[in-house]
matplotlib code that plots the C-alpha trace (Angstrom):
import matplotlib.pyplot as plt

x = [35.7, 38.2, 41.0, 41.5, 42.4, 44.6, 47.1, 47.8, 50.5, 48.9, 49.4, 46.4, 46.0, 44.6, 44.2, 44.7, 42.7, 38.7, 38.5, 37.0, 35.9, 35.4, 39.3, 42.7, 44.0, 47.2, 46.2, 48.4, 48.5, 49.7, 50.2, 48.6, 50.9, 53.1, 53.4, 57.2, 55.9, 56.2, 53.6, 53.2, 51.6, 49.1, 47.7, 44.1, 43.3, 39.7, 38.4, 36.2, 32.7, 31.9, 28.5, 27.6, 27.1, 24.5, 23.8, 20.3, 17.2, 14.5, 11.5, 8.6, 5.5, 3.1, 3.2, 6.3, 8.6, 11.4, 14.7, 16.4, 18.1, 22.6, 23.1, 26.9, 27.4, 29.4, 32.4, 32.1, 30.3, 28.2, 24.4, 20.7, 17.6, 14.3, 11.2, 10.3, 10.2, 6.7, 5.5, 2.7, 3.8, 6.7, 9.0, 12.3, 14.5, 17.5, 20.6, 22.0, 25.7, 27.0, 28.9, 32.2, 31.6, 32.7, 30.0, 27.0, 23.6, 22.1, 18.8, 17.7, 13.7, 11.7, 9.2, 6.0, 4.4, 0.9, 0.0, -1.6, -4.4, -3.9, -6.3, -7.4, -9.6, -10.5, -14.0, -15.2, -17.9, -17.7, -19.3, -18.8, -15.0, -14.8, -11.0, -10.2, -7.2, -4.5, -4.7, -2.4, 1.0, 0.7, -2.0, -3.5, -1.7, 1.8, 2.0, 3.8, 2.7, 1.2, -1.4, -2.9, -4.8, -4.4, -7.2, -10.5, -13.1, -15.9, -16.2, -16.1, -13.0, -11.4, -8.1, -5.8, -2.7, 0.5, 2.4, 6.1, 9.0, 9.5, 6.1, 4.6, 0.9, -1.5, -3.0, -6.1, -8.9, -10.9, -13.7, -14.1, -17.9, -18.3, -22.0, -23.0, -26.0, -27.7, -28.7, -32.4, -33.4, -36.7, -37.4, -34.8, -37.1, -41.1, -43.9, -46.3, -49.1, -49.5, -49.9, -47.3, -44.9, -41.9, -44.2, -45.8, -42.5, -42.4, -38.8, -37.8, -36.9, -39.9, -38.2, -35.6, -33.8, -34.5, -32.1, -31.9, -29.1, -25.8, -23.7, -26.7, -27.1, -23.3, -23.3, -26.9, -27.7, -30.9, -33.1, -36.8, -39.7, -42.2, -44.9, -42.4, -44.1, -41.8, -41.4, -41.0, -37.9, -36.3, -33.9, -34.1, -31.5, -32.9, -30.5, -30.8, -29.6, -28.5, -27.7, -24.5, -24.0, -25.8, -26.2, -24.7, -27.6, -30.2, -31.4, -35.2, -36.1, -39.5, -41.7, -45.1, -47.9, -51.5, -51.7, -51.2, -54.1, -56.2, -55.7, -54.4, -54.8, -58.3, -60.7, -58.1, -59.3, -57.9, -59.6, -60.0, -56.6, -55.7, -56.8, -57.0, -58.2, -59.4, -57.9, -60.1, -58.5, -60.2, -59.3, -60.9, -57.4, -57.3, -54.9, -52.2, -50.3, -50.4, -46.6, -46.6, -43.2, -42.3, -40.4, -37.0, -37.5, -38.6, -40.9, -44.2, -46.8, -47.3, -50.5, -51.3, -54.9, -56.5, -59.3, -60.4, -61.4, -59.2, -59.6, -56.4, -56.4, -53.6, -54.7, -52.1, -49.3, -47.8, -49.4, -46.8, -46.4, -46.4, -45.8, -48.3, -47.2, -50.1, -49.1, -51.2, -50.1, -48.1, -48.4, -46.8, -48.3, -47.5, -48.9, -48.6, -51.0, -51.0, -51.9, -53.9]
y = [-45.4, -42.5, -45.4, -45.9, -49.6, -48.0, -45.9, -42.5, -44.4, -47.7, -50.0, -52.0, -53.6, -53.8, -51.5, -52.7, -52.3, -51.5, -47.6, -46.1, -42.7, -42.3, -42.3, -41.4, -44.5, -45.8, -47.7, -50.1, -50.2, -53.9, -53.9, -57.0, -59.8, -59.8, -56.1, -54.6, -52.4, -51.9, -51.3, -47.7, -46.7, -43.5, -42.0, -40.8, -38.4, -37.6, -34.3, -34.4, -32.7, -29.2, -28.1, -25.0, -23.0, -20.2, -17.3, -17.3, -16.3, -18.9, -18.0, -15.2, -14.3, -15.2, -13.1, -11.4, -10.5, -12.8, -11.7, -13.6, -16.7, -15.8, -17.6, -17.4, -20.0, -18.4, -20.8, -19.4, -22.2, -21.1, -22.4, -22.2, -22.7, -24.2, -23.7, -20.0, -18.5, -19.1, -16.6, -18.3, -21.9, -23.6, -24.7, -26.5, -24.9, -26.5, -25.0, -26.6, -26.3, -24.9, -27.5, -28.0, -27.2, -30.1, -29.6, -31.5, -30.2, -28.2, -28.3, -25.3, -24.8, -21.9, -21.5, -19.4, -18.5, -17.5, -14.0, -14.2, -11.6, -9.4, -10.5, -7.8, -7.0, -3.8, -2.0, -0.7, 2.0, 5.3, 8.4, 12.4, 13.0, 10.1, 9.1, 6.8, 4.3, 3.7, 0.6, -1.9, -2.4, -5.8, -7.9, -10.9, -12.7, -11.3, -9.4, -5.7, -2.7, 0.1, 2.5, 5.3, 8.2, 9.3, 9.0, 10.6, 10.7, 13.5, 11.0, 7.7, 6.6, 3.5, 2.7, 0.6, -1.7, -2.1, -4.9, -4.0, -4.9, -8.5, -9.4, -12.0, -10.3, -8.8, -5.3, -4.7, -2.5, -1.3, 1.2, 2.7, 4.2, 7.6, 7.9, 11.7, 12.4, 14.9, 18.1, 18.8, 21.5, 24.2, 27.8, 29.1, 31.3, 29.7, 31.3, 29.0, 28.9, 28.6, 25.1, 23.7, 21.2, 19.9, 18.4, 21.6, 22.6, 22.5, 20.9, 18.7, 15.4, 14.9, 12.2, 13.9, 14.0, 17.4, 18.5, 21.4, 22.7, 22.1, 20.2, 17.6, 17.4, 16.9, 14.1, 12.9, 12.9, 13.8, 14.0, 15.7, 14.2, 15.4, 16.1, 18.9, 22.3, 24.7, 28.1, 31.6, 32.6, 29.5, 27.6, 23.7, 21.8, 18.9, 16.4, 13.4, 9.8, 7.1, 3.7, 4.9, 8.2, 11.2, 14.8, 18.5, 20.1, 22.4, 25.1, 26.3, 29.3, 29.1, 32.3, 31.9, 34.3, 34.6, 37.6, 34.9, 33.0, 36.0, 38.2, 37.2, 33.1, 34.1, 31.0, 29.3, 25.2, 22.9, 19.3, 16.7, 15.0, 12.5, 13.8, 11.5, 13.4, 17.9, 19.4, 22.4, 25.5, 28.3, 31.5, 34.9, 36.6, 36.1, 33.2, 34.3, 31.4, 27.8, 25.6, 21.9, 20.3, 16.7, 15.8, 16.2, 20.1, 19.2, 21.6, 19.7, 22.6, 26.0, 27.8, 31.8, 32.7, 35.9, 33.7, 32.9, 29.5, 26.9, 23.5, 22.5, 18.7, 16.6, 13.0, 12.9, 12.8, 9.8, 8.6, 10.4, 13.2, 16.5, 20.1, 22.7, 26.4, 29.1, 32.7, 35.7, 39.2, 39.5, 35.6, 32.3, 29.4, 25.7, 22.2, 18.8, 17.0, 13.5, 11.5, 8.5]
z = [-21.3, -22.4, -23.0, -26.4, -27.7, -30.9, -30.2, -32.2, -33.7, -34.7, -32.0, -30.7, -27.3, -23.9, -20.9, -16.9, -14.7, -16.0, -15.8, -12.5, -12.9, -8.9, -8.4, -9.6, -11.1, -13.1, -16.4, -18.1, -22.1, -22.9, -27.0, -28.7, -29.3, -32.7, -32.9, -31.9, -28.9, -25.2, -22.3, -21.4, -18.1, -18.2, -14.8, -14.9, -12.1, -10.8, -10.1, -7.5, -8.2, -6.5, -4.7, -5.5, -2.5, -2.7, 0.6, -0.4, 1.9, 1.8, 3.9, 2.5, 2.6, 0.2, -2.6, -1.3, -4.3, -4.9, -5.6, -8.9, -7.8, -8.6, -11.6, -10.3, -6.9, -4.0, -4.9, -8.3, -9.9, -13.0, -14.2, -14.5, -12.1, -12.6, -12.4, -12.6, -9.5, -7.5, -4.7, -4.2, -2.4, -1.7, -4.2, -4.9, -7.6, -8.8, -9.9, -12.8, -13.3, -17.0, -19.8, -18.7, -15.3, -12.8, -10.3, -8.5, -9.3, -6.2, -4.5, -2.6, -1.1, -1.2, 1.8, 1.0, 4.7, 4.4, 5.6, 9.0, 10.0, 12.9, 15.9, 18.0, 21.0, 20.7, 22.0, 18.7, 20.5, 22.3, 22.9, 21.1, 23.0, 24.7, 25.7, 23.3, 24.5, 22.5, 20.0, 21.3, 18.4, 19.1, 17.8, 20.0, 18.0, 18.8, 15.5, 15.7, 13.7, 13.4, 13.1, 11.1, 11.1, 14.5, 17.1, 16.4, 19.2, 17.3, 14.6, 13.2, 11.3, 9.8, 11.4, 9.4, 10.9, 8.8, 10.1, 11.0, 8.6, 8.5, 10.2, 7.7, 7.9, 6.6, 7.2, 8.9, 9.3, 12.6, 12.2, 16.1, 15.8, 17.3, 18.9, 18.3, 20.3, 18.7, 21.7, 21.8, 20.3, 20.8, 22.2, 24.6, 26.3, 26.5, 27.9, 29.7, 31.8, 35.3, 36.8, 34.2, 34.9, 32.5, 30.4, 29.2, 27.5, 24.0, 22.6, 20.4, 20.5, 23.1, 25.0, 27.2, 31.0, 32.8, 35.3, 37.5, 37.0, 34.7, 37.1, 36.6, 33.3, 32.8, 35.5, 34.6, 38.4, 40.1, 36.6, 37.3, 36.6, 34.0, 37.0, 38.2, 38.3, 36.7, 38.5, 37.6, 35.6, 36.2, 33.8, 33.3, 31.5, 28.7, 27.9, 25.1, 26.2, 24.0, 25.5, 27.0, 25.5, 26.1, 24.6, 25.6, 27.8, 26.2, 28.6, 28.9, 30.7, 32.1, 32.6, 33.5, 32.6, 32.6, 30.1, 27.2, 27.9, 29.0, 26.1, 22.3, 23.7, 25.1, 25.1, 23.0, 22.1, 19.7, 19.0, 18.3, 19.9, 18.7, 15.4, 12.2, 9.5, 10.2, 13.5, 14.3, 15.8, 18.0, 19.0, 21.0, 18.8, 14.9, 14.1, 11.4, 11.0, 11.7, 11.6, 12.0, 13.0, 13.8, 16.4, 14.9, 13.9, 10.5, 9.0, 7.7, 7.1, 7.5, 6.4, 6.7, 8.2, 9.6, 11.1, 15.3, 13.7, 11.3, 10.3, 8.9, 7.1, 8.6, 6.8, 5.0, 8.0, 9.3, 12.6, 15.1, 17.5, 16.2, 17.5, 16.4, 16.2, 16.3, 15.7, 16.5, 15.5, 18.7, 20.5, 19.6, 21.2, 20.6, 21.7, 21.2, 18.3, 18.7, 14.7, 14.4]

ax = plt.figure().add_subplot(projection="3d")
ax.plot(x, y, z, "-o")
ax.set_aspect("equal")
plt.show()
């Protein structure tokens, strides 16, 4: 109790009523008996406590930074908070009002919201210059944002989502894959004999679509079939399909001759084939040169002769399809050799 029983000037007694600290109050000092004094009256007023008030903003994300908490209220009020700041969960800090400061300690929570992750449904797939629609600025999830780089339908890129401001999210990735079908490639003009069909023509990749004419191979309607005799000076169209994408067209001009096979191809053989170890080459012409390719283009042997017969050793290649390119001093011919 702040009542004192001894006065400053020496007189002792009693105070009425018991001291109340929640209420202003009027105390009266009766002296103890045999001392020449009189009751005085003293009135004790209360203050009531202030709450600090605070404008504070209590929602982030996890991991957001956390501006310092005022260590000055909004009513003016002046103190400390603990704990430390924590971006990580939710937390309660209270705000501790300074010595001499009549004011009620104040409680004020901290939510943390987890990041959510961006849901979309978005076909991840397409073909070389495919239209590419627009990814969607609002998740499946309802969160807004946006994207960057811009659309790119040669190639395949990673697209990344940045949630807007204020969206309490994550950024995502997307890769959208670009399918690049590779054209076929080969002579542009071939020389073959008569009787041949589309299967006589030398290109690679082997396995293609003929088409008659450009409008075809661009729609892939009406393909040929191998069987189909080619005819004189006439351009065919070889197009490579993948699943759903499919390659610019590769034209092949046919001419068919007999002088090849009559003069430098004269009694031209080639055996055995399949062939698993020596392929044996005969010509009427001497033979200069011998290319193998595989399928893809690739270079895998070439040899110089000046013979009408070769054996050339292919044990060492990989059981596959292979073309052969024989070169006289004015003729090219090439066929198909089949590995074991």
């Amino acid at each position: 109790s702040p009542l004192l029983t001894n006065s400053i000037n020496g007189i002792t007694g009693t105070w009425t009523p018991e001291f109340d600290n929640t209420t202003n109050t009027t105390y009266t000092f009766t002296p103890n008996q045999g001392q020449c004094a009189q009751e005085v009256e003293i009135t004790i007023e209360i203050d009531p406590k202030l709450t600090p008030e605070f404008t504070i903003e209590t929602e982030f994300c996890a991991d957001e930074a956390i501006p310092d908490l005022p260590t000055t209220s909004d009513n003016g009020i002046e103190g400390t908070w603990s704990p430390e700041l924590n971006t990580s969960s939710t937390t309660t800090y209270t705000f501790t009002p300074a010595e001499g400061e009549c004011a009620e300690e104040k409680e004020v929570t901290i939510e943390i919201n987890p990041a959510l992750i961006p849901e979309f449904s978005i076909e991840t797939e397409f073909c070389t210059d495919e239209v590419i629609p627009d990814l969607p600025t609002t998740s499946d999830n309802g969160i807004e944002g946006t994207w960057n780089p811009d659309l790119n339908s040669t190639s395949t890129t990673t697209y990344t989502f940045t949630p807007a401001e204020g969206e309490c999210a994550e950024e995502v990735e997307i890769s959208i894959v670009i399918n690049e079908v590779i054209p076929p490639t080969g002579e542009s003009e071939q020389i073959l004999g008569q009787g041949s069909t589309l299967a006589d023509i030398i290109i690679q990749p082997a396995d293609v679509e003929w088409f008659a004419s450009t409008v075809d191979a661009a729609t892939l309607t009406n393909p040929l079939p191998l069987s189909t005799p080619l005819e004189d000076n006439t351009t065919y169209y070889a197009v490579v399909i993948d699943g759903a994408c499919s390659s610019e067209a590769f034209a092949v001009t046919a001419f068919l001759s007999l002088s090849v096979d009559e003069h430098e191809f004269s009694n031209f053989t080639y055996y055995p084939n399949p062939v698993k170890n020596n392929l044996t080459i005969n010509n009427f012409n001497p033979i200069q040169k011998i290319e193998i390719f595989d399928l893809k283009g690739k270079k895998i042997i070439q040899n110089n002769y000046n013979s009408t017969l070769i054996e050339i050793n292919l044990s060492n290649l990989p059981t596959a399809i292979y073309i052969a390119r024989i070169k006289t001093e004015n003729e090219t011919k090439e066929v198909k050799i089949v590995k074991e």
